[in-house]
MILO-77459 format. One record per residue (C-alpha): residue number from 0; residue in one letter; x negated, y, z. Coordinates in steps of 0.2 Angstrom, whole numbers, plus 5000, padded with zeros to 4 digits. Layout:
node num NUM residuo A px X py Y pz Z .
...
***
This chain:
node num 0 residuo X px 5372 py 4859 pz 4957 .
node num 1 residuo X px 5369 py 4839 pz 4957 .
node num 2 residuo X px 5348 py 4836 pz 4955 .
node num 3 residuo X px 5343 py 4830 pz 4940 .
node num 4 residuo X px 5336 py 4812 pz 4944 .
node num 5 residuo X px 5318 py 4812 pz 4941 .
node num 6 residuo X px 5313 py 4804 pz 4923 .
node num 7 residuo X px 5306 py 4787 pz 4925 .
node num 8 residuo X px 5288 py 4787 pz 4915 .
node num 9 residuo X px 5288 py 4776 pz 4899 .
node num 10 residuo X px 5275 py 4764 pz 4902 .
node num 11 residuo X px 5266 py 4752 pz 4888 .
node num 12 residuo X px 5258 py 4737 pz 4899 .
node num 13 residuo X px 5239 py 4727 pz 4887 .
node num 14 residuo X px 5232 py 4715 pz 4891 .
node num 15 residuo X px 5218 py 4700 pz 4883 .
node num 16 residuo X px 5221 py 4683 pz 4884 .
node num 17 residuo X px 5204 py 4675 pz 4883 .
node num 18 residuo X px 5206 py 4658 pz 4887 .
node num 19 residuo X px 5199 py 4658 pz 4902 .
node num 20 residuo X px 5195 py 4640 pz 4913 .
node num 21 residuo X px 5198 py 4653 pz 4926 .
node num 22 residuo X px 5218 py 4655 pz 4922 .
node num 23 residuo X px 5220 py 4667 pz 4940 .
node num 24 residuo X px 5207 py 4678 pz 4930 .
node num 25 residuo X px 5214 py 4680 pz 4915 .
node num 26 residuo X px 5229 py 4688 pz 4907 .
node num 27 residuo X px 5243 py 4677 pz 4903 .
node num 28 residuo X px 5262 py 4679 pz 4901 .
node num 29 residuo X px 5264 py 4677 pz 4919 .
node num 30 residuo X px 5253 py 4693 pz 4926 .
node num 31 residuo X px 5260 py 4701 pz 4911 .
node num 32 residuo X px 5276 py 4699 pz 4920 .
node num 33 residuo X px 5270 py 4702 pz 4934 .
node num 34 residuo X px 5261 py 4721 pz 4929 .
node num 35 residuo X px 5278 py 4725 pz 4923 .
node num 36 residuo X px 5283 py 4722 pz 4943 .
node num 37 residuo X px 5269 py 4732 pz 4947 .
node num 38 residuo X px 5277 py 4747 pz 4935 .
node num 39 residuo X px 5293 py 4747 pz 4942 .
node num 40 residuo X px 5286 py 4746 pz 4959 .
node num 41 residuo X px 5277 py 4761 pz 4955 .
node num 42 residuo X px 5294 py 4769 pz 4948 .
node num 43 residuo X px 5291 py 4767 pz 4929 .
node num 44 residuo X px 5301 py 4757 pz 4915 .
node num 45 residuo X px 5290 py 4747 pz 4904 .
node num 46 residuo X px 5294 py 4748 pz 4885 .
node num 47 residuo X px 5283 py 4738 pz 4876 .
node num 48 residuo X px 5271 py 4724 pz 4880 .
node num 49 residuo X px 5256 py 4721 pz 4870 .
node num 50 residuo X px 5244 py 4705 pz 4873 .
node num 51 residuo X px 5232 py 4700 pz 4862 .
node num 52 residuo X px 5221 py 4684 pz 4860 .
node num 53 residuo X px 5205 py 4685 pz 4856 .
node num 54 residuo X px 5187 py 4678 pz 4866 .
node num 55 residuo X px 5180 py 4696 pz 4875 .
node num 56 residuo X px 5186 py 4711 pz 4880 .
node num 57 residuo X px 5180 py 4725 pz 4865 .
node num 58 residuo X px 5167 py 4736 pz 4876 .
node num 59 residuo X px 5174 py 4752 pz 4870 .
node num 60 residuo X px 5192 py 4751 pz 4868 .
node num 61 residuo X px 5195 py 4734 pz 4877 .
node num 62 residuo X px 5206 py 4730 pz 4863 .
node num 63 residuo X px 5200 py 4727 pz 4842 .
node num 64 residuo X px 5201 py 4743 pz 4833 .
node num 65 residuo X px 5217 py 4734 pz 4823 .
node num 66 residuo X px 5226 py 4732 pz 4839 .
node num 67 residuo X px 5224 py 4750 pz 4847 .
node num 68 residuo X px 5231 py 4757 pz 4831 .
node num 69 residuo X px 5246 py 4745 pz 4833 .
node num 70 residuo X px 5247 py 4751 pz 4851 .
node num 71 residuo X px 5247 py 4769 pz 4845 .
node num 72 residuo X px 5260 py 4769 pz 4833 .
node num 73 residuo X px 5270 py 4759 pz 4848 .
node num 74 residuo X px 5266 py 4775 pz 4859 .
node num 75 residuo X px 5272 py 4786 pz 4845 .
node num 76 residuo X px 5289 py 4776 pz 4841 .
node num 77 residuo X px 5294 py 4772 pz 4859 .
node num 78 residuo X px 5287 py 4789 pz 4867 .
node num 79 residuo X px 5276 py 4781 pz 4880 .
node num 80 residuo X px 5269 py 4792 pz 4890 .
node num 81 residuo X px 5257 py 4779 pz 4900 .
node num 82 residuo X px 5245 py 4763 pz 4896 .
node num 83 residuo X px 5245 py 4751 pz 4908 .
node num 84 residuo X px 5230 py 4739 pz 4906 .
node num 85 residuo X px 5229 py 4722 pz 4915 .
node num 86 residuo X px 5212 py 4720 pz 4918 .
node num 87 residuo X px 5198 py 4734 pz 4926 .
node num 88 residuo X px 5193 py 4747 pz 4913 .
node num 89 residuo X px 5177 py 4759 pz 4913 .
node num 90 residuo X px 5176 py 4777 pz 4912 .
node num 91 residuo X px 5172 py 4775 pz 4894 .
node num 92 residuo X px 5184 py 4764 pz 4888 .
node num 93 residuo X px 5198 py 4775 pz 4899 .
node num 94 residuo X px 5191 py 4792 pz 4888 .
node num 95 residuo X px 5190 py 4780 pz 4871 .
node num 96 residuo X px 5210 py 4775 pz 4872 .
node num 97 residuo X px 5213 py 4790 pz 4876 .
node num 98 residuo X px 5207 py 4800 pz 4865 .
node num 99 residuo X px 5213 py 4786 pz 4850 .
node num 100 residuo X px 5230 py 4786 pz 4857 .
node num 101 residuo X px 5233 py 4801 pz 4863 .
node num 102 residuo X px 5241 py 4794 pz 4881 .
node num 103 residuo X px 5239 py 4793 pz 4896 .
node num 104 residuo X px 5228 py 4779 pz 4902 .
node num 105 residuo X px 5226 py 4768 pz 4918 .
node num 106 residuo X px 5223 py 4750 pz 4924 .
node num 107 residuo X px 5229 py 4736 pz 4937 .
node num 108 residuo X px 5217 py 4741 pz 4949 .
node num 109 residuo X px 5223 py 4759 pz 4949 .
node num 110 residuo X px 5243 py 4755 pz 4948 .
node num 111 residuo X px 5240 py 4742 pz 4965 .
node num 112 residuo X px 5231 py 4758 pz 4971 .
node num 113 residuo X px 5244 py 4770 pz 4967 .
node num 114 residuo X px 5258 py 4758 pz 4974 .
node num 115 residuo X px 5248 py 4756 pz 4990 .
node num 116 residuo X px 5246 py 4776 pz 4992 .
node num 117 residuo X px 5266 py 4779 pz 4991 .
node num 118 residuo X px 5267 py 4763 pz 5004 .
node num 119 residuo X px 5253 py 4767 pz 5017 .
node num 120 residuo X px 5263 py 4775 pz 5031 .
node num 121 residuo X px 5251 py 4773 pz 5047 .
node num 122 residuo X px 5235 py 4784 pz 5047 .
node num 123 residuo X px 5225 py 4769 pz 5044 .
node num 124 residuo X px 5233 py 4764 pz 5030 .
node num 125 residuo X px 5231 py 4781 pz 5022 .
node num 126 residuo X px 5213 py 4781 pz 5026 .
node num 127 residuo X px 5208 py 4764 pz 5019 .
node num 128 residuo X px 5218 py 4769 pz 5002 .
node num 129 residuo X px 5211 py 4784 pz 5000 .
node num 130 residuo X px 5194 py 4775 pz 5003 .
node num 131 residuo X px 5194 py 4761 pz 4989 .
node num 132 residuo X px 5204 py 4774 pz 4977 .
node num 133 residuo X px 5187 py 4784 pz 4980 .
node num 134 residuo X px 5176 py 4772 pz 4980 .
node num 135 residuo X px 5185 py 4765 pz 4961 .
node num 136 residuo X px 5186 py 4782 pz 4954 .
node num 137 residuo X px 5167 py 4788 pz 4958 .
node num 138 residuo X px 5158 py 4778 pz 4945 .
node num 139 residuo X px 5173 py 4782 pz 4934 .
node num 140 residuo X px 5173 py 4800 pz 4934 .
node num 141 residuo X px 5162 py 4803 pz 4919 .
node num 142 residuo X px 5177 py 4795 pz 4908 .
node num 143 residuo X px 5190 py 4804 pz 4918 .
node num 144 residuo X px 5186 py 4821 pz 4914 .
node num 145 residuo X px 5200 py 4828 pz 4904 .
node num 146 residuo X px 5213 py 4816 pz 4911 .
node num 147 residuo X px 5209 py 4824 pz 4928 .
node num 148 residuo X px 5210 py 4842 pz 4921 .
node num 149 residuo X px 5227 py 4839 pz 4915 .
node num 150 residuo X px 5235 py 4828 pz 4929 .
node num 151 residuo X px 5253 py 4833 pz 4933 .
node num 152 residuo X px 5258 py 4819 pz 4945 .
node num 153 residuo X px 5266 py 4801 pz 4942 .
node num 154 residuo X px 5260 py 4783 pz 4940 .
node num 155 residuo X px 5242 py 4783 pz 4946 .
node num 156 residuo X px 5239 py 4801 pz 4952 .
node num 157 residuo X px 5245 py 4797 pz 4971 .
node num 158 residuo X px 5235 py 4797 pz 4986 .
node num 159 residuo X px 5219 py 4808 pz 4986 .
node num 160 residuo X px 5226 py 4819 pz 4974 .
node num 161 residuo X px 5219 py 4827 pz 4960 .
node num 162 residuo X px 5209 py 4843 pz 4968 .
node num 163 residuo X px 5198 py 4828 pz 4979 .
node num 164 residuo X px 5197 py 4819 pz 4962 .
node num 165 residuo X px 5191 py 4832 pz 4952 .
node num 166 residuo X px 5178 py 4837 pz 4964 .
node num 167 residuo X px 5158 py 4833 pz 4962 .
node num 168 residuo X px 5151 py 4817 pz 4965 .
node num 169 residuo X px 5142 py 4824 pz 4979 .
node num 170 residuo X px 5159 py 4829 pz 4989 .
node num 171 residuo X px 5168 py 4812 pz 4986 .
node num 172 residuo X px 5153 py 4803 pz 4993 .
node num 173 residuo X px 5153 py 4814 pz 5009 .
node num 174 residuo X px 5173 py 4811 pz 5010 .
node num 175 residuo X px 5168 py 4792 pz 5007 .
node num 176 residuo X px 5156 py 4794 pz 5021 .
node num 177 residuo X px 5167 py 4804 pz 5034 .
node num 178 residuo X px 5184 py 4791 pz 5029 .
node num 179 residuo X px 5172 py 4774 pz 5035 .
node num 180 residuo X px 5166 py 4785 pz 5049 .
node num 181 residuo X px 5185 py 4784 pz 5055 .
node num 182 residuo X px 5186 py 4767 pz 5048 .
node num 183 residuo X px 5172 py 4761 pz 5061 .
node num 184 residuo X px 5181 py 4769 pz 5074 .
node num 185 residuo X px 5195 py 4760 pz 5070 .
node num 186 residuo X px 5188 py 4745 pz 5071 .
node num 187 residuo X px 5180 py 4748 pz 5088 .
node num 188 residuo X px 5198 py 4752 pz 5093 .
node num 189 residuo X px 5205 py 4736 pz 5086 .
node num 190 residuo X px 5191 py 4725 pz 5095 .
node num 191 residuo X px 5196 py 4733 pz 5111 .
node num 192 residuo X px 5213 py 4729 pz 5108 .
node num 193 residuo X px 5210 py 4712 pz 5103 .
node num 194 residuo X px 5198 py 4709 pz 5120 .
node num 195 residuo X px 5213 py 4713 pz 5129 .
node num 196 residuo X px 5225 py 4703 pz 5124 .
node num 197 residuo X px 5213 py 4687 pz 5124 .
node num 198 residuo X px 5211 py 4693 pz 5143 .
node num 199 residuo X px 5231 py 4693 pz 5144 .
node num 200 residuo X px 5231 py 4674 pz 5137 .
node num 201 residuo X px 5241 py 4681 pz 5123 .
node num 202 residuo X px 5236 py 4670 pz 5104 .
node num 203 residuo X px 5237 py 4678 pz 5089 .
node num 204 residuo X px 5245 py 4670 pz 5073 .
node num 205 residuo X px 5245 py 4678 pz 5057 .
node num 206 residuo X px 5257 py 4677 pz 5043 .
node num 207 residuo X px 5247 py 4678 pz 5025 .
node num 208 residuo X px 5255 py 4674 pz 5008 .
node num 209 residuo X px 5257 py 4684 pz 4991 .
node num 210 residuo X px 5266 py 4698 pz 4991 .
node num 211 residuo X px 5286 py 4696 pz 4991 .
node num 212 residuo X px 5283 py 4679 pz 4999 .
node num 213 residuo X px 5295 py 4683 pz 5012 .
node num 214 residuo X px 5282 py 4687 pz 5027 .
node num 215 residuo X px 5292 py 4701 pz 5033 .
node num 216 residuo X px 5307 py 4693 pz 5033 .
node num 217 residuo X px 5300 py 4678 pz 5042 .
node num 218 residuo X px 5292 py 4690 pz 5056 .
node num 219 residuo X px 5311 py 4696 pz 5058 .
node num 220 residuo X px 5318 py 4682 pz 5062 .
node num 221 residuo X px 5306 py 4674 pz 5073 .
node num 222 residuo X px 5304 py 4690 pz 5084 .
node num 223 residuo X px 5318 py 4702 pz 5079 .
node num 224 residuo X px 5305 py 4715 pz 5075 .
node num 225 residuo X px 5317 py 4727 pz 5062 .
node num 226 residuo X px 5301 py 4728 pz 5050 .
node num 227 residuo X px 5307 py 4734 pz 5033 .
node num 228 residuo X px 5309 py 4719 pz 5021 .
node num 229 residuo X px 5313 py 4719 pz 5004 .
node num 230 residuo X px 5312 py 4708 pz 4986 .
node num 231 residuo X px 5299 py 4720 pz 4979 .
node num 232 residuo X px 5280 py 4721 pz 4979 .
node num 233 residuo X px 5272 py 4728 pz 4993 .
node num 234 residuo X px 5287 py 4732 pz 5004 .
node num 235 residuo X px 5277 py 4733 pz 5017 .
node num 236 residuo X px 5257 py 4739 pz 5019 .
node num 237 residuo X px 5253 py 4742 pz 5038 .
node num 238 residuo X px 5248 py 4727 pz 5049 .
node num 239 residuo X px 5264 py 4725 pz 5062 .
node num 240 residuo X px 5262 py 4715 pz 5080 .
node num 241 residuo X px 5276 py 4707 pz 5088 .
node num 242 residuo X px 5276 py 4693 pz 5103 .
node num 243 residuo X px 5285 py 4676 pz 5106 .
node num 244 residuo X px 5286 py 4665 pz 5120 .
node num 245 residuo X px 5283 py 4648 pz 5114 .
node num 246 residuo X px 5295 py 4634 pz 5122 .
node num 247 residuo X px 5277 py 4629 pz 5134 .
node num 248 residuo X px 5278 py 4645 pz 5141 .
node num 249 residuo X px 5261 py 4652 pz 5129 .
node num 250 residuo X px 5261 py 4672 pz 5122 .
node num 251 residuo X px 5259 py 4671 pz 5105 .
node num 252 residuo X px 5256 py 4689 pz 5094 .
node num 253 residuo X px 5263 py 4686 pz 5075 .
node num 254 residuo X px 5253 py 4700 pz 5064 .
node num 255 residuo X px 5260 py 4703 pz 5048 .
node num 256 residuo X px 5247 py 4708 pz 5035 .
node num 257 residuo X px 5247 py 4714 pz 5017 .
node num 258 residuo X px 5251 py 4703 pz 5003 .
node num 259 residuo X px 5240 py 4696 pz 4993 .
node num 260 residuo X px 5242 py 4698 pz 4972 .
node num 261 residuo X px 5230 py 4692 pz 4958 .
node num 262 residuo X px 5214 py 4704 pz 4953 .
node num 263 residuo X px 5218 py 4710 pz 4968 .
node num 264 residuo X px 5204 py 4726 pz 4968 .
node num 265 residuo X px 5186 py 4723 pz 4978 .
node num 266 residuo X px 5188 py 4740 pz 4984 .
node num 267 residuo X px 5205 py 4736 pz 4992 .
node num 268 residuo X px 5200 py 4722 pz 5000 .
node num 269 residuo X px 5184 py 4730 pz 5007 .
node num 270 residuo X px 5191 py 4746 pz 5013 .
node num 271 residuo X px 5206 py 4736 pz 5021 .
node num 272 residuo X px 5195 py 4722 pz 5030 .
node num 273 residuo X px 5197 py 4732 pz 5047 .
node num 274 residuo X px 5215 py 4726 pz 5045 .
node num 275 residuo X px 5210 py 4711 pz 5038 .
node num 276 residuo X px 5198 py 4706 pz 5054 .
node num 277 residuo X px 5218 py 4701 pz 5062 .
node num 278 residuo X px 5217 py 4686 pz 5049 .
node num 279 residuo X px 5198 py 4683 pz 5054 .
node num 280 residuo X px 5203 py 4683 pz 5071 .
node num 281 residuo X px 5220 py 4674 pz 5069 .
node num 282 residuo X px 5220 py 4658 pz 5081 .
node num 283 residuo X px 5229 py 4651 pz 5069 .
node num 284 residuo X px 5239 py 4658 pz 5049 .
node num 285 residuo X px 5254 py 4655 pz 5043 .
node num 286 residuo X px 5254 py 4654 pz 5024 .
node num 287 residuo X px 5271 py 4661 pz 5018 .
node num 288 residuo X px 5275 py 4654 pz 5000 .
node num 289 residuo X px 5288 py 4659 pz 4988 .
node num 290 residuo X px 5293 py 4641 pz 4984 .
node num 291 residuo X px 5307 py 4645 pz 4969 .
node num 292 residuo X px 5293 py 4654 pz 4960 .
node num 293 residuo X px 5286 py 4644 pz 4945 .
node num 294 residuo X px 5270 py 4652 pz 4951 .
node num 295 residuo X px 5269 py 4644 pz 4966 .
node num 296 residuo X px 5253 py 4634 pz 4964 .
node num 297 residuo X px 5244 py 4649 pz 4956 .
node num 298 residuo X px 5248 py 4662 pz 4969 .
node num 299 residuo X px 5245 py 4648 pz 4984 .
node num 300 residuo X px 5227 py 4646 pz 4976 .
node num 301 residuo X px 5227 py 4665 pz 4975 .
node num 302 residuo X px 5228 py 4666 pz 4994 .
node num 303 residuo X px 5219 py 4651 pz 4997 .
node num 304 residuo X px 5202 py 4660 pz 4989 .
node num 305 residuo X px 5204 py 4676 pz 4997 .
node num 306 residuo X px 5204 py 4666 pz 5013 .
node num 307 residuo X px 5190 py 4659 pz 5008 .
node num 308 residuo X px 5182 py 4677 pz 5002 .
node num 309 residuo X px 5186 py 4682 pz 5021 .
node num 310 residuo X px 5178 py 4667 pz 5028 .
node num 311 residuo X px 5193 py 4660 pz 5037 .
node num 312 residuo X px 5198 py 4645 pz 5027 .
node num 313 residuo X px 5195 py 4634 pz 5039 .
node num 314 residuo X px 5208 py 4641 pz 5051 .
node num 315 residuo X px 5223 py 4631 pz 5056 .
node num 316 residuo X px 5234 py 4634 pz 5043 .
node num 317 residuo X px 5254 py 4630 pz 5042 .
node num 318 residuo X px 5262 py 4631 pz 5025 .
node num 319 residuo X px 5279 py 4639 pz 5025 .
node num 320 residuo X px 5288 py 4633 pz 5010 .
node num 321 residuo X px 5300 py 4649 pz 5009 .
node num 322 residuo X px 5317 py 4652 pz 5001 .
node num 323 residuo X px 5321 py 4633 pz 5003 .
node num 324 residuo X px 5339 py 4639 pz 5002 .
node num 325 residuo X px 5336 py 4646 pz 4984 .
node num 326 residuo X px 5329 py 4628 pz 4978 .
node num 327 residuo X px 5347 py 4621 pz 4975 .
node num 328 residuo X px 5341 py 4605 pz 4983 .
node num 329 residuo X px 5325 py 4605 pz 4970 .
node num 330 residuo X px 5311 py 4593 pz 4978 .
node num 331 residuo X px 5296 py 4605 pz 4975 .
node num 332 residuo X px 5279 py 4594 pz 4973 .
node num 333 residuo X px 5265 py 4593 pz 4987 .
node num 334 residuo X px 5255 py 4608 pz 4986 .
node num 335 residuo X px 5237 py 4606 pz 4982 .
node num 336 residuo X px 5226 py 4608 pz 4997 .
node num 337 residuo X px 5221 py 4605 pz 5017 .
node num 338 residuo X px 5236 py 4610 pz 5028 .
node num 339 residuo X px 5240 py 4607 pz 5045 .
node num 340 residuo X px 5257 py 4604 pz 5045 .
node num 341 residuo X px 5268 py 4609 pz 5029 .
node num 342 residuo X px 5286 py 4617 pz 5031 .
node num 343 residuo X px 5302 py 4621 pz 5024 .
node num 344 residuo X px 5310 py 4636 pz 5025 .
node num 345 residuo X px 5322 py 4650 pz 5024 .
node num 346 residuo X px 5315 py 4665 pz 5032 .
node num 347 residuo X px 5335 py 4674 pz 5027 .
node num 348 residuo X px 5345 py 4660 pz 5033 .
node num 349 residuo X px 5335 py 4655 pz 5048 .
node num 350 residuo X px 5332 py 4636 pz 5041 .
node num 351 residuo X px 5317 py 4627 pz 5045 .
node num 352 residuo X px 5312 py 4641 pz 5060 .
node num 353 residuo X px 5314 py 4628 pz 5074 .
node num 354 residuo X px 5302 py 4616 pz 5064 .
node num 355 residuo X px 5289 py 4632 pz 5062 .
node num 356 residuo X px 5289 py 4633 pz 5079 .
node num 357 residuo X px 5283 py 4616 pz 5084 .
node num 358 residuo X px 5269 py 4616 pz 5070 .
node num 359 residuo X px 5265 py 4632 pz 5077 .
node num 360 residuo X px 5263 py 4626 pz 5096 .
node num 361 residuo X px 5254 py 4611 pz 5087 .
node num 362 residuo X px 5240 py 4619 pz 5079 .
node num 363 residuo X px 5237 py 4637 pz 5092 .
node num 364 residuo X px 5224 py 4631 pz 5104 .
node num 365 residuo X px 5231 py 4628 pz 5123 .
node num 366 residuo X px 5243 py 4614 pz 5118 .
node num 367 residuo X px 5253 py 4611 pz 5136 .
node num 368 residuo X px 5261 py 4598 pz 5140 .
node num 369 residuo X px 5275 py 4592 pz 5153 .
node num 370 residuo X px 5263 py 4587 pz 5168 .
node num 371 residuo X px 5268 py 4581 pz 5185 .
node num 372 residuo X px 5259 py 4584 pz 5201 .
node num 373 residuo X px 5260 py 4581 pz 5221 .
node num 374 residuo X px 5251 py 4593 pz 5229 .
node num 375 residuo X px 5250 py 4590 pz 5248 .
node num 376 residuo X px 5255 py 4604 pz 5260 .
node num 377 residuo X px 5237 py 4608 pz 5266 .
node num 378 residuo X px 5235 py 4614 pz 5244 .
node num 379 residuo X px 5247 py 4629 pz 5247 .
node num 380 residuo X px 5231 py 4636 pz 5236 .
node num 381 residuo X px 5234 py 4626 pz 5221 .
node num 382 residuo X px 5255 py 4627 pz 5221 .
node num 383 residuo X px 5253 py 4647 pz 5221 .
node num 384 residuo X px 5239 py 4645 pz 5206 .
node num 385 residuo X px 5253 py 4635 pz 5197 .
node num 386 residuo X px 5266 py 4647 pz 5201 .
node num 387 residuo X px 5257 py 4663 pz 5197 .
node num 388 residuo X px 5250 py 4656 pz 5178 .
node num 389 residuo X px 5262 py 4643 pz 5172 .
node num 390 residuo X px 5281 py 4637 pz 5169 .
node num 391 residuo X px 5287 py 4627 pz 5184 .
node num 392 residuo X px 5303 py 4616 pz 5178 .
node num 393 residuo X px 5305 py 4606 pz 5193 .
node num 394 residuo X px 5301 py 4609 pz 5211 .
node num 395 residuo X px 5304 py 4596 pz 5226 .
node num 396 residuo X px 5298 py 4596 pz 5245 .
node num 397 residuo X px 5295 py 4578 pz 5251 .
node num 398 residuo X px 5288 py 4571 pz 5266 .
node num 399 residuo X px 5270 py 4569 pz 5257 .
node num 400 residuo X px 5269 py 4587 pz 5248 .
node num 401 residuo X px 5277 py 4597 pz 5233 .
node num 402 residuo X px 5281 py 4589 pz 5220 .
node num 403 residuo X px 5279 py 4598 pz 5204 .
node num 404 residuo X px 5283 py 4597 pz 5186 .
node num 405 residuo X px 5275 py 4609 pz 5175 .
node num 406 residuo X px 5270 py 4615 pz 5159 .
node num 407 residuo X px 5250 py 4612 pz 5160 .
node num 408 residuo X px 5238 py 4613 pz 5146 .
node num 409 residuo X px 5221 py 4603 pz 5147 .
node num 410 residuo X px 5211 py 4612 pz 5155 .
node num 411 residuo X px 5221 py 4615 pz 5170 .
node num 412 residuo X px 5226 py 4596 pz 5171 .
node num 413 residuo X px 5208 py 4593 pz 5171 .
node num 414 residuo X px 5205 py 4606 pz 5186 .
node num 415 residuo X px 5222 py 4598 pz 5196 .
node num 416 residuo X px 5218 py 4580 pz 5190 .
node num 417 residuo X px 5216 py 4571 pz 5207 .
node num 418 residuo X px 5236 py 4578 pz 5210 .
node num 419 residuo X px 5243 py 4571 pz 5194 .
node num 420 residuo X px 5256 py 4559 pz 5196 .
node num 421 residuo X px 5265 py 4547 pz 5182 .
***
């Protein structure tokens, strides 16, 4: 007998537009379009929008009392069986809705949560999402209480899972404790790792952008690393390392990282800055931008501040203007904002890759350059230093030594100086 096809849930997505200066902290029509992304990622189907205008949030039921009946009888008609919210809610205005509407109710901050929980596939991952999706339900248990003791699974419900959830304060705080524990651990681990490879010579770039800028995609092509890549939020969660060789010879690591979204949650963010230490450590990031998206300026500035949150943005920094091939020869304005080197793109199509990699070799520190040198044959010392550490292009044995020409970067031309020839 076929398998019925699980029912997707019915979701109503609220929001407030309050007029914000701040437009990346409000709700508009464009993060209402994107929380309906967000529902589908999560496997519902959203039926109704509701955004209302007015100048603050209402402290009990996040919307007027006129709108929440409106949003009621919407739940009745169209048989919601969830509220999605745009902006955080407390345990009191979860408890309030609910008990006015009768459904189901949860906010961004939770959905982003949930989405990363079905994602997290390393055992990092799954610790740092359980961790924030702790750390953002503790102070909201109080206003959770019969939402908890009727959970059956779906949208919002993943990851820790309901018997963690509806334990006391006092156990969540010791799971808290024992999950950062791990997470320190973790990040002694990564430091090690990261000692090594500096010891190795290898240099470490790492791609950053929104999520579903194409970042995956882009690590595909430039390494062949088979990462999972898809149009859809948060294809990818857990941090992936693969190595080039640059055209001078130099390792480089390119570190994919998690995407970065709007009201993205402090707890996220916090419990994920072990992975997050690979940007902060990056010699260098490659800003992956969506440039068919009429969002683009918003979602640059997006990742722009969270660099800035994560104290890195002042790092070498190459913009990769994405999906150039989608543009339909569309000249895209100068983005707002101190860049290295800007670049076009497609990350599919394997356009504008060649042009990455010299802004790339540009900006990582170590910069060689096509040196010549004649060593005499009493410095047999110095020709097997060149061999053993850098790329020999040319070689010649003349009566007054070894001629040479090399790859070199400063610091070694500096050293050899006195055997550098025109």
């Amino acid at each position: 007998m076929q398998e019925m096809e699980k029912q997707k849930e019915r979701v109503i997505i609220c929001g407030v537009h309050r007029g914000l200066v701040d437009v990346l902290s409000d709700s508009t029509e464009e993060t209402m379009a994107e929380l309906e992304e967000l529902v589908k990622t999560a496997g519902g189907e959203v039926v109704a929008q509701v955004l209302q205008n007015r100048n603050t949030i209402e402290k009990a039921t996040y919307v007027g009392e006129g709108k929440l009946e409106e949003i009621k009888n919407a739940c009745q008609t169209l048989g919601a069986d969830l509220l999605v919210f745009d902006d955080e809610l407390s345990g009191s205005q979860i408890r309030n809705i609910e008990d006015i509407t009768g459904v189901r109710v949860i906010d961004r901050s939770t959905l982003i949560l949930d989405i990363f929980a079905s994602r997290a596939r390393s055992a990092e991952g799954k610790i740092q999402v359980e961790l924030a999706q702790l750390k953002y339900m503790l102070p909201r248990l109080t206003g959770m209480g019969e939402q908890l003791s009727r959970l059956g699974g779906g949208i919002g419900t993943r990851g820790p899972g309901e018997t963690k959830l509806e334990s006391d304060r006092r156990h969540i705080r010791a799971r808290i404790e024992a999950l950062e524990e791990k997470l320190v651990d973790i990040k002694k681990h990564r430091a090690l790792l990261r000692e090594g490879r500096k010891k190795q010579g290898h240099l470490v770039a790492a791609l950053v952008g929104y999520t579903n800028s194409g970042k995956s995609t882009l690590l595909n092509t430039l390494t062949n690393a088979g990462v999972f890549a898809e149009n859809m939020l948060f294809a990818t969660l857990d941090t992936t390392y693969r190595g080039i060789t640059l055209s001078d010879s130099r390792n480089c690591l390119i570190v994919d990282t998690v995407g970065f979204i709007r009201k993205l949650p402090h707890h996220l963010i916090n419990a994920f800055k072990s992975t997050l230490e690979e940007v902060v450590e990056a010699d260098a990031l490659i800003h992956v931008v969506d440039s068919t998206n009429p969002e683009m300026a918003n979602q640059i500035e997006v990742v722009n501040r969270l660099l800035g949150e994560l104290n890195c943005g002042d790092k070498p920094q190459i913009l990769a203007l994405n999906k150039t091939d989608a543009r339909d020869g569309k000249i895209i304005p100068r983005p707002s904002g101190k860049y290295d080197h800007i670049v076009n793109i497609s990350a599919k199509y394997n356009i504008g890759i060649d042009e990455l990699l010299k802004a790339l070799e540009e900006v990582l520190p170590g910069k060689k350059i096509k040196t010549k040198f004649l060593f005499p044959y009493t410095a047999g010392d110095k020709v097997a230093l060149i061999h053993q550490n850098e790329l020999v292009l040319e070689e010649e044995y003349g009566p007054l030594g070894t001629t040479m020409v090399v790859m070199a970067d400063r610091v070694l031309r500096e050293r050899l100086k006195e055997f550098v020839i025109e």
